[in-house]
N, C-alpha and C positions, 0 to 999 in steps of 0.2 A: 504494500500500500504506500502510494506517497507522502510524505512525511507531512502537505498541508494536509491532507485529506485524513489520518493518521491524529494531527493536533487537534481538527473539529473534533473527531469522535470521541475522544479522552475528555474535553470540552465539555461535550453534551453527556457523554458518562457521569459528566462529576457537577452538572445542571448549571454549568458556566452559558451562557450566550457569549460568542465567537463576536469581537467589531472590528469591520475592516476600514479605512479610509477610501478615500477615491483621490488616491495623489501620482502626481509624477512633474519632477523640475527637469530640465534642460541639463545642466550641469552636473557635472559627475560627484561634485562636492556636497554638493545640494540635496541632491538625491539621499547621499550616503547621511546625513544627515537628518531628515527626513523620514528616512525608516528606521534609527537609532533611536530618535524622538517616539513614532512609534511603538517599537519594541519597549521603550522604558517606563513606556505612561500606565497610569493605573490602570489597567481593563489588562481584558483575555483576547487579547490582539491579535493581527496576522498583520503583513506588508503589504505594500500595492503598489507595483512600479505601473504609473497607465503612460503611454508613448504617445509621443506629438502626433499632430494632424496631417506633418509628412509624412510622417514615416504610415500611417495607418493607410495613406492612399499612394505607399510606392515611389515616392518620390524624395529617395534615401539620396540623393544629389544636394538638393536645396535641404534637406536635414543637416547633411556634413557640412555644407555652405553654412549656415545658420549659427551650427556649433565653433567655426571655427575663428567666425567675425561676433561671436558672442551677443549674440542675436538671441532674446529671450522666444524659449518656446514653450508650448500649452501643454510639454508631458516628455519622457525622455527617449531621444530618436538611438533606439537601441541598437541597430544596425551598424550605425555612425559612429558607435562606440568603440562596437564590437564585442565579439562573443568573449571573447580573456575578458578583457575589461569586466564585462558584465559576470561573468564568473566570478571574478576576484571578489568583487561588488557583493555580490551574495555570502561569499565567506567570509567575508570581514562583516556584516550585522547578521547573517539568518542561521537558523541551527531545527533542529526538532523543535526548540521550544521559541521561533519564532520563523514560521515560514512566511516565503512571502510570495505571490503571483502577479505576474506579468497579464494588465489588462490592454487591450488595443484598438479594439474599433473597426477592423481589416475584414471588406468581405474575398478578397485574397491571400488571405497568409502567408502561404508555402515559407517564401523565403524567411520571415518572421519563427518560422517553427523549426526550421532548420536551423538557425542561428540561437535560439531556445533552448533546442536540444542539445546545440554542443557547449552552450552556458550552462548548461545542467539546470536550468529552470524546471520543476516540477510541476506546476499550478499554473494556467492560464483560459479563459473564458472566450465565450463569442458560439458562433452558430450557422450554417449556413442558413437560415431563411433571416435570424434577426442580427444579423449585421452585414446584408445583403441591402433586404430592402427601402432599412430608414437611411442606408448611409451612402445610396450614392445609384450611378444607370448602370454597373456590371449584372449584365444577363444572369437571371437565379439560376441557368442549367451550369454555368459558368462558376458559378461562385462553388455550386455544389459539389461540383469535380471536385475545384481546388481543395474545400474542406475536410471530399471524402480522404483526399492524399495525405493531408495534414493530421485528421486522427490516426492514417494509419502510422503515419510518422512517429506521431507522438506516443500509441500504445506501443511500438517497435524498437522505443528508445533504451537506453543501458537500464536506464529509471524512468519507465512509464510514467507519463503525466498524468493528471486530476483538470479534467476538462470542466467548466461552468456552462451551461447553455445561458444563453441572452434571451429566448424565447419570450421569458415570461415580462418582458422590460418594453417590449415592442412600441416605439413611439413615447413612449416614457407615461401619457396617461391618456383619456378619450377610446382605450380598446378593450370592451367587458371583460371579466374575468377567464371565461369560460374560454375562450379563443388564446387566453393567455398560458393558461393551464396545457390547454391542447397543445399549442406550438412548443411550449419549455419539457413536454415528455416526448414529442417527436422529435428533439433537435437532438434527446440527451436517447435516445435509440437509436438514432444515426449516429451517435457519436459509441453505444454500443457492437453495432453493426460492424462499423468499421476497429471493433478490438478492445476499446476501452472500457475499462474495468472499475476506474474511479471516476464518479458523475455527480457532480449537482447538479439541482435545477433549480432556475430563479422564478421569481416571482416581487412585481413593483409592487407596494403598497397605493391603492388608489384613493376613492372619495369615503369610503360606507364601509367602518369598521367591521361592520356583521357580514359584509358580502366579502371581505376580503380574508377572513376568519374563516367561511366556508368555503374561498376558493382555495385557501392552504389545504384545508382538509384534503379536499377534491385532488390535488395533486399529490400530497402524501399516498391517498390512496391509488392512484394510478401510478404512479410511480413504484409501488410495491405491485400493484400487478405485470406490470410492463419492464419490468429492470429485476426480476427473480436473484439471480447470481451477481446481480453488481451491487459495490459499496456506493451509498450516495446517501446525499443529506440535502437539505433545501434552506435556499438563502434569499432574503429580502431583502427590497433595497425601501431605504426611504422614498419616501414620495420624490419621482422623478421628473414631475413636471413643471408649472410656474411656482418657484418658492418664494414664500412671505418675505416681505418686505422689513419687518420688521425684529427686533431680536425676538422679544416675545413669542410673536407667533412662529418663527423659525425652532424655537429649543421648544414649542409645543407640537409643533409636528416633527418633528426627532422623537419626543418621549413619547409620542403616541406610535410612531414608528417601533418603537423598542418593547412597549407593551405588547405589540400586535404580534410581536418575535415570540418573546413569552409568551403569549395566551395560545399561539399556538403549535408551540413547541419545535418552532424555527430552527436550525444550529447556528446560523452564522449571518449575521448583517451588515450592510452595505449601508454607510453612515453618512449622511450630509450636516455643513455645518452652518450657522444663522448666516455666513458671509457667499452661500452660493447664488443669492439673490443680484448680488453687486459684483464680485470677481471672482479668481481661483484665490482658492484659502491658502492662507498662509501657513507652514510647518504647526506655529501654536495652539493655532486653531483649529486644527486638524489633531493632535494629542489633544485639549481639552474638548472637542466633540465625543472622542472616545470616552476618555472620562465620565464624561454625563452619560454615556449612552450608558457604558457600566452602572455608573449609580442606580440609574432607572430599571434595569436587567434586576441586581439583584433585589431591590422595595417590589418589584411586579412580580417576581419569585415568590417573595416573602406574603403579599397579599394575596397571593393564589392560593397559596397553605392556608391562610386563616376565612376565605372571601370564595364565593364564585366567580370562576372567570364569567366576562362576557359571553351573551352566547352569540351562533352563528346563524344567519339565516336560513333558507330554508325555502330555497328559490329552483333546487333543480340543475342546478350548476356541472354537480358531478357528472349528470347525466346527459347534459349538455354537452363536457367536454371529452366523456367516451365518446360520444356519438361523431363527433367531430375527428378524435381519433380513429376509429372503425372506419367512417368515410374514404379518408386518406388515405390509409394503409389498403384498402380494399381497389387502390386507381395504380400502385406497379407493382414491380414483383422486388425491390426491397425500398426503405426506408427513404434513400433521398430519391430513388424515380418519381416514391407517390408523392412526396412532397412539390417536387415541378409540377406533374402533372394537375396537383388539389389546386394548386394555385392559376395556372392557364386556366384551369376548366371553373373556376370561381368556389368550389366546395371550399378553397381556406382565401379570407378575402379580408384583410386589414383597413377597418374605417379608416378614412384619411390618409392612405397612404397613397403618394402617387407615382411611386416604383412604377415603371412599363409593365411588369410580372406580375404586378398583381391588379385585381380588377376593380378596386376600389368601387364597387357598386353597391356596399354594406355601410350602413351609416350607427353611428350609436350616439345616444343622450343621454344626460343626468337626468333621473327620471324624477319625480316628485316626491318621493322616497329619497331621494340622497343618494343614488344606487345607479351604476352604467349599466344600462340596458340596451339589445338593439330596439331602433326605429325602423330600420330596413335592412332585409336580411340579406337581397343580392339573392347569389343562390345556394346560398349556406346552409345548410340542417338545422337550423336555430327558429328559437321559439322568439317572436316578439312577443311583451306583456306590457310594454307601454302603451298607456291611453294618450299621451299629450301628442297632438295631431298640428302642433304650432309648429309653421314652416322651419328649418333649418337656414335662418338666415347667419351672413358675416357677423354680426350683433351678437348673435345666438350662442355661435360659436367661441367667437371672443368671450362671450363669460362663462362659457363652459371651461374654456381652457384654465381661466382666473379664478375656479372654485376654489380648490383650498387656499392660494392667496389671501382672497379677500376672507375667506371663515378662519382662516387663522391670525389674519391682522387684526380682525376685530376684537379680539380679544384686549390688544393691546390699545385700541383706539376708543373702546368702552371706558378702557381705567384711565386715561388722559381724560375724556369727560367728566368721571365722577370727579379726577382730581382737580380739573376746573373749576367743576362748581362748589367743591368741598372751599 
């Protein structure tokens, strides 16, 4: 087992919640630095090395350009470095008791997984459907090759990797549960298919605590039917989409993020800090994000013991996103055909996305319930159950996207009122 995949388990053995960052600096110092800060801060931590926006789209040229006129970049152009480099890197901060993975962004890999592998990287995430088609025009049949090549790369290495599916993140938010379930246990069977043995699968925290509760479930449970002989664990990320504006409401959707981990028995989360509203976080605020997260992990532990968790709703979800699965699988004769195929032919169909590959003819809304429902199904196996028949205007949309923004700034814009008028 690989040794991240190996520290979750001992983690969730001993009822620790696992908090990762979402960092990566330019600079090799920085870096190193960075995950030292990580490793040392109070919580049950992992590393994150996540890599520029050249280098995730190939263009490992203008990376080393970048690097060498010391040009600040949005994450570390790994390539540019190089694999010694990156090696050394990991030996001097990671160990068992602090692994770290390499996240990227890349609906082509290859060469990112080949240079991985000979850094002796263990841990790295992504998918061919979701990080195909929010990140760019390479053709899904295209991407899916590359990916097939790239698992098999990676389970064929000295030290098999621990792949993450991106599946369950798709667009970051606006895409019901149920389709998110389905694509994070399709990506992480393609990623069985092709040899590996260590899997997670993600899952973003959306609007509607109860619906998001039951879509863990729903994927716990298919992921135990569908992954029989493989190790895996399931990881959330905080709310992925427009983040509050303010501190308040930022460190209230973090804590409600880290409860939703706890209450349903998450192993490892994916942690945003009050400053992703305005820039990329800085090293401090990234160790004190963890921090909090931890505190909150173990008081949400502690009141579980004494309290009922939340419960989950009770919408049909699971059976929504088997059916979705069965669909797919039932259109080739392995994992990533049917997956091309669900998608050309509209069975797996991403609201809002406007990838060439996929059909965008499925639409979803926050329904009046608080809860991502579809409005239009396209031609998907899915149930609609919204009644609200109000056009799907730009307007409409715009405040869909700005839901938890605004419900979580208000918090803070209430207690500036009382304290006005106090």
């Amino acid at each position: 087992m690989p040794r991240f995949a190996e520290f979750v388990r001992t983690a969730a053995a001993a009822g620790r919640l696992v908090v990762q960052p979402r960092m990566g600096f330019g600079e090799l110092a920085r870096m190193r630095a960075g995950l030292s800060a990580v490793r040392d801060c109070r919580a049950t931590s992992v590393g994150t090395i996540t890599l520029d926006s050249y280098t995730r789209v190939g263009d490992y040229a203008s990376a080393r350009r970048a690097l060498r006129e010391g040009a600040e970049l949005n994450g570390f152009p790994l390539l540019a470095h190089g694999a010694g480099t990156v090696r050394n890197l990991l030996r001097e901060v990671s160990g068992a008791d602090f692994p770290v993975q390499v996240r990227h962004g890349s609906p082509l890999p290859l060469d990112l997984f080949r240079s991985m592998v000979a850094a002796g990287v263990d841990a790295t995430e992504g998918g061919p459907v979701s990080y195909c088609l929010p990140y760019g025009r390479v053709p899904l049949p295209e991407a899916t090759d590359n990916w097939a090549r790239c698992s098999e790369l990676a389970a064929g290495a000295p030290d098999p990797m621990h792949l993450e599916t991106f599946g369950g993140c798709m667009l970051g938010q606006l895409c019901p549960p149920s389709l998110l379930v389905a694509l994070s246990v399709l990506e992480a069977m393609f990623f069985h298919e092709h040899g590996l043995r260590s899997i997670s699968l993600s899952y973003a925290q959306q609007v509607h605590l109860g619906q998001d509760l039951e879509a863990l479930a729903a994927l716990r449970r298919l992921a135990a039917e569908h992954l029989p002989d493989a190790d895996w664990h399931v990881t959330l990320y905080t709310y992925m989409g427009v983040f509050p504006r303010t501190p308040i409401g930022s460190y209230r959707l973090v804590e409600d993020s880290v409860r939703l981990a706890v209450h349903s028995g998450t192993e490892r989360l994916i942690v945003k800090t009050p400053a992703e509203a305005r820039r990329i976080p800085a090293i401090e605020e990234n160790a004190e994000a963890l921090e909090f997260a931890d505190a909150v992990a173990r008081q949400a532990a502690a009141d579980c013991a004494v309290t009922k968790c939340p419960p989950p709703t009770d919408t049909g979800l699971l059976a929504e996103a088997r059916t979705l699965i069965h669909a797919t699988l039932e259109l080739g004769r392995t994992v990533g055909s049917a997956l091309v195929t669900a998608f050309a032919r509209g069975v797996l169909d991403v609201p809002y996305c406007l990838h060439r590959d996929n059909a965008n003819a499925a639409r979803a809304v926050i329904d009046e319930h608080g809860m991502l429902s579809w409005s239009k199904a396209g031609r998907m196996p899915v149930t609609i159950r919204d009644t609200d028949t109000s056009p799907l205007t730009a307007d409409r949309l715009t405040t869909m996207l700005a839901y938890n923004e605004r419900r979580y700034d208000r918090e803070d814009l209430v207690g500036s009122l009382l304290r006005s008028a106090a």
